[in-house]
N, C-alpha and C positions, 0 to 999 in steps of 0.2 A: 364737541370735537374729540376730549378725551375720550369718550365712549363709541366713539367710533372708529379710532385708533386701537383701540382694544381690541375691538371685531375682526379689524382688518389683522391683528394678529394673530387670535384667535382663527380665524380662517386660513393665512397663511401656514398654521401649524397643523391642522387638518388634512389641507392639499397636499401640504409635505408628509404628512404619515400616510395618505393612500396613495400618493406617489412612489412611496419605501416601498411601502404594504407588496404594491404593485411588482416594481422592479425587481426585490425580490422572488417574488413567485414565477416570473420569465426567468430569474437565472439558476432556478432550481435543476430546470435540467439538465444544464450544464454546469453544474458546481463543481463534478469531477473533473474537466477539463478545467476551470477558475483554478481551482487548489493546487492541481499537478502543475500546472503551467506558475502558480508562484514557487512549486518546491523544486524545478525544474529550475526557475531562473535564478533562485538562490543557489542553489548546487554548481550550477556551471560560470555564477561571475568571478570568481576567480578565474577562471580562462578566459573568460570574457575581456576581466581589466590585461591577464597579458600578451593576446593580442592588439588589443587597443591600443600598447606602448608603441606597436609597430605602426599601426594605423593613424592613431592618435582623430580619430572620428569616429563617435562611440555611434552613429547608424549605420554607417556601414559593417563595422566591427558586431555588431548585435546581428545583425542579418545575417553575418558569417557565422557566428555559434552557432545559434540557431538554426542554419542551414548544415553544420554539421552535425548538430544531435537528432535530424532527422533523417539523414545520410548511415550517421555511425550509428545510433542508439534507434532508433522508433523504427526504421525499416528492417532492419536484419531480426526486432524484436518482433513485428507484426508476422514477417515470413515464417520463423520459428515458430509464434505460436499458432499458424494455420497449418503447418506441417505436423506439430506434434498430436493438435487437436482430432483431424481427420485422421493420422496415422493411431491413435487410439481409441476411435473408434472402431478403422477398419479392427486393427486386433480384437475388439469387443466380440463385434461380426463373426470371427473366424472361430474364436473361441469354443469347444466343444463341452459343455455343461455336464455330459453324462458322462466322459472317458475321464473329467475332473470329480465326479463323484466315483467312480471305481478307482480312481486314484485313492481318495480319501478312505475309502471303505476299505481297501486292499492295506491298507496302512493303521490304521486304527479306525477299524471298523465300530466301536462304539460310539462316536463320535462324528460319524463320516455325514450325517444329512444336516446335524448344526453345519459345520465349517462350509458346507456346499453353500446352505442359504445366506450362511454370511456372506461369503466372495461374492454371490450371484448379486445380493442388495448392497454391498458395494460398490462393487462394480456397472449396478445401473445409477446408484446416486452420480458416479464418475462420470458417464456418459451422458447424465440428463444435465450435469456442470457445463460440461463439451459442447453439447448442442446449444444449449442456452449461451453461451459464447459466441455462438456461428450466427444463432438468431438476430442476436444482438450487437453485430458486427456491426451494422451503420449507423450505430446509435453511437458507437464506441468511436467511430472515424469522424465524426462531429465533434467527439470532444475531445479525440486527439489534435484535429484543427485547432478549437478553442486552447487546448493546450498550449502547443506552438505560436498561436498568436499572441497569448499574455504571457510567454515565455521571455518572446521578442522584445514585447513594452517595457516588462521588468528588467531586462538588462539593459533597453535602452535607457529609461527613466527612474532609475529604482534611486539614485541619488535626489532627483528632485520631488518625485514624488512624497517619499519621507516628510522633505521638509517641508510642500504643501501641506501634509496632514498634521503635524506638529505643528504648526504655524495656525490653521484652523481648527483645530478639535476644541469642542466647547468644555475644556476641563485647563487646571493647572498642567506648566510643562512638566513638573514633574513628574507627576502621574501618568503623562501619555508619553516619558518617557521608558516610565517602568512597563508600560507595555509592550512597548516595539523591542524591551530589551526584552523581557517574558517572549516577546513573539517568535524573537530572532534566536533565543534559547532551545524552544520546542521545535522549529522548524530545522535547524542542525541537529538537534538533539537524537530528532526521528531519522533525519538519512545520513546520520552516523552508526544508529542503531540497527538501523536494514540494511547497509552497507558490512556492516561488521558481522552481523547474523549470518549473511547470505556465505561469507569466508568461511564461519565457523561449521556450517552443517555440509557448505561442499568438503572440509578437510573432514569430517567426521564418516560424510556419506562416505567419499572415498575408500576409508578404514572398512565400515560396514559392506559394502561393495565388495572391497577383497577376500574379508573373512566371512561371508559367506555365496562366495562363487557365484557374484553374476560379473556376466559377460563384458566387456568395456567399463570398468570402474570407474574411467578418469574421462572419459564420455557423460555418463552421467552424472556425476561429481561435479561436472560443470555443468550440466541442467539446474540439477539440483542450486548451484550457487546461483544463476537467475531466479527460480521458482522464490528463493530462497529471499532474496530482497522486494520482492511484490506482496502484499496484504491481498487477505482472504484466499491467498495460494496453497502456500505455504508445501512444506515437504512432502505431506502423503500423494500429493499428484506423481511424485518419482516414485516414490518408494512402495508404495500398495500395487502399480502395476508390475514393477519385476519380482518382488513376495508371489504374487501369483503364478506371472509366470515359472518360474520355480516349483511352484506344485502341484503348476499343471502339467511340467516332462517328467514328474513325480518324485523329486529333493523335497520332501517333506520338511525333514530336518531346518536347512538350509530357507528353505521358502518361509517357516512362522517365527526361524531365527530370527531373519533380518524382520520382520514384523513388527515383532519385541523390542529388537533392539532398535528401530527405530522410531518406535512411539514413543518409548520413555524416553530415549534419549535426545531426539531430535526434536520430536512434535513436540515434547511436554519441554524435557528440562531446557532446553535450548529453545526453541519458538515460542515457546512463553515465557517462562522462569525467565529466562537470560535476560531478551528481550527487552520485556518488562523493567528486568533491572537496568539494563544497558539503557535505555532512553530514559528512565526515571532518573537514574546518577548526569547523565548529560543535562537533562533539560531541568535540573532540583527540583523534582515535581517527587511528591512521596511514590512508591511502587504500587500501592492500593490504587490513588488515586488517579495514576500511569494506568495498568490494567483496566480497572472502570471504562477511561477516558476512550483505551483503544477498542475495547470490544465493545461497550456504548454506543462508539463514534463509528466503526464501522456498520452496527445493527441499524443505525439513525440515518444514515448517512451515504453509507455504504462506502467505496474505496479511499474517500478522503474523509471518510470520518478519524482514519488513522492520523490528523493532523486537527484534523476539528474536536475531534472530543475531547480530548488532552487540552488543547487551548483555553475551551468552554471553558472546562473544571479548572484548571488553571487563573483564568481571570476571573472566574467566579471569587473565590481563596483569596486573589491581589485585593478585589474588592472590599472583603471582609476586611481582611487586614487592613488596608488603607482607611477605611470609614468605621470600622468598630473597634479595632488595636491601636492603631497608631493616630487616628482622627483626623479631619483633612484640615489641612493646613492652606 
């Protein structure tokens, strides 16, 4: 009977790893929509609890968030970026290749067929982003759904949920408490950091914008501050299209100024350096292994690796610590 008890265990623990194995690999697809839709519903339950004061019925009240982050936030973002994407292509389209090399040539004529094939391979990496975006549109509206729907569950149930998983996790509470606190650190940590980014490069674009003469600074400026808080965006989407334009009505000057100054200043010391530091100081995560974690995690991953890879490495570390530094208790 013992050893058949054994079996029946040993079997039970097998069915349950190609069950894992399994479920997992169905929620691969969708793991960008999982992710966003937990940092989603972390982000907005502080509005969540203060309409509920009023409501004092957290499903109803969760339905009304949620129905207003896809009112306020997912739709006007969707429309945006399907106007921005087509409206830069069509520019791509109109673009005239050859009057932008007599420009370059007319100007510093030694120089003038690098700079062409730069913009020109630029400028097609931009547009094969743009397309691959369009292509990838129903794929992206699947997990915006799956988004919104774990947005919903998290605000409705993020109180008990917790304390089912604390109450079950096969480890000491304390440990599974320093996780959800680690989890709860990295997960503000990140959309304080993209939040905070997104201000600094629109007030900066702004600056750059004025000083050097493109058209609508505080238009773009606030492109720029959405571009600004999304991963894998990032600033050069603003700032390499109006560079161009600039030296394609022939502001040479003015068009590789703002270049300059906003690679080093934006893309480099601000979308990364900053960044970096800014969510490595929020979430106590070292800056190395901050960096690693985000460019890792979106390589692996892709748009929620920006929360996954920092986690990984992160509980990887808690681990150490807790079983080789401090020992488990």
């Amino acid at each position: 009977m013992k050893e058949y008890g054994e079996f029946n265990r040993h079997l039970l623990l097998l069915v349950f790893a190609i069950l894992l194995g399994l479920s997992v690999f169905l929620s691969l697809p969708l793991l960008d929509g999982i992710v966003w839709g937990f940092i989603i519903g972390f982000a907005f339950m502080p509005l969540n609890k203060l309409i509920d004061r009023k409501i004092n019925n957290l499903k109803i009240t969760s339905a009304i968030t949620t129905t207003l982050i896809v009112l306020v936030v997912v739709v006007p973002f969707i429309l945006f970026l399907e106007k921005a994407v087509t409206g830069f292509i069509g520019l791509y389209s109109k673009l005239d290749f050859i009057k932008m090399g007599e420009v370059f040539y007319n100007l510093i004529p030694s120089i003038a067929p690098h700079l062409q094939n730069i913009m020109e391979n630029v400028l097609a990496v931009l547009v094969n982003l743009a397309s691959g975006m369009i292509i990838s549109l129903p794929s992206k509206l699947l997990n915006i759904l799956i988004a919104m729907a774990v947005t919903y569950y998290i605000l409705r149930e993020s109180g008990e949920l917790a304390k089912k998983i604390k109450k079950h996790a096969p480890m000491d509470e304390h440990i599974t408490e320093m996780l959800f606190e680690r989890s709860k650190s990295i997960l503000y940590g990140t959309i304080y950091g993209m939040v905070t980014i997104g201000i600094i490069l629109s007030i900066l674009g702004y600056f750059g914008f004025l000083i050097f003469g493109v058209p609508y600074p505080g238009f773009f400026a606030f492109l720029m501050l959405i571009v600004g808080m999304l991963p894998m965006i990032g600033p050069a989407v603003i700032y390499v299209p109006l560079a161009i334009y600039l030296i394609y009505i022939g502001d040479l000057f003015n068009g590789l100024g703002l270049l300059i100054y906003s690679f080093i200043l934006l893309s480099t010391l601000v979308d990364i350096v900053l960044k970096t530091k800014l969510i490595s100081d929020r979430t106590k995560i070292h800056p190395v292994i901050s960096l690693v974690g985000i460019l890792g995690g979106i390589s692996a991953f892709g748009i929620s690796g920006i929360i996954l890879g920092p986690l990984i490495l992160s509980f990887l570390f808690l681990f150490f610590e807790i079983y080789f530094v401090r020992g488990v208790k």
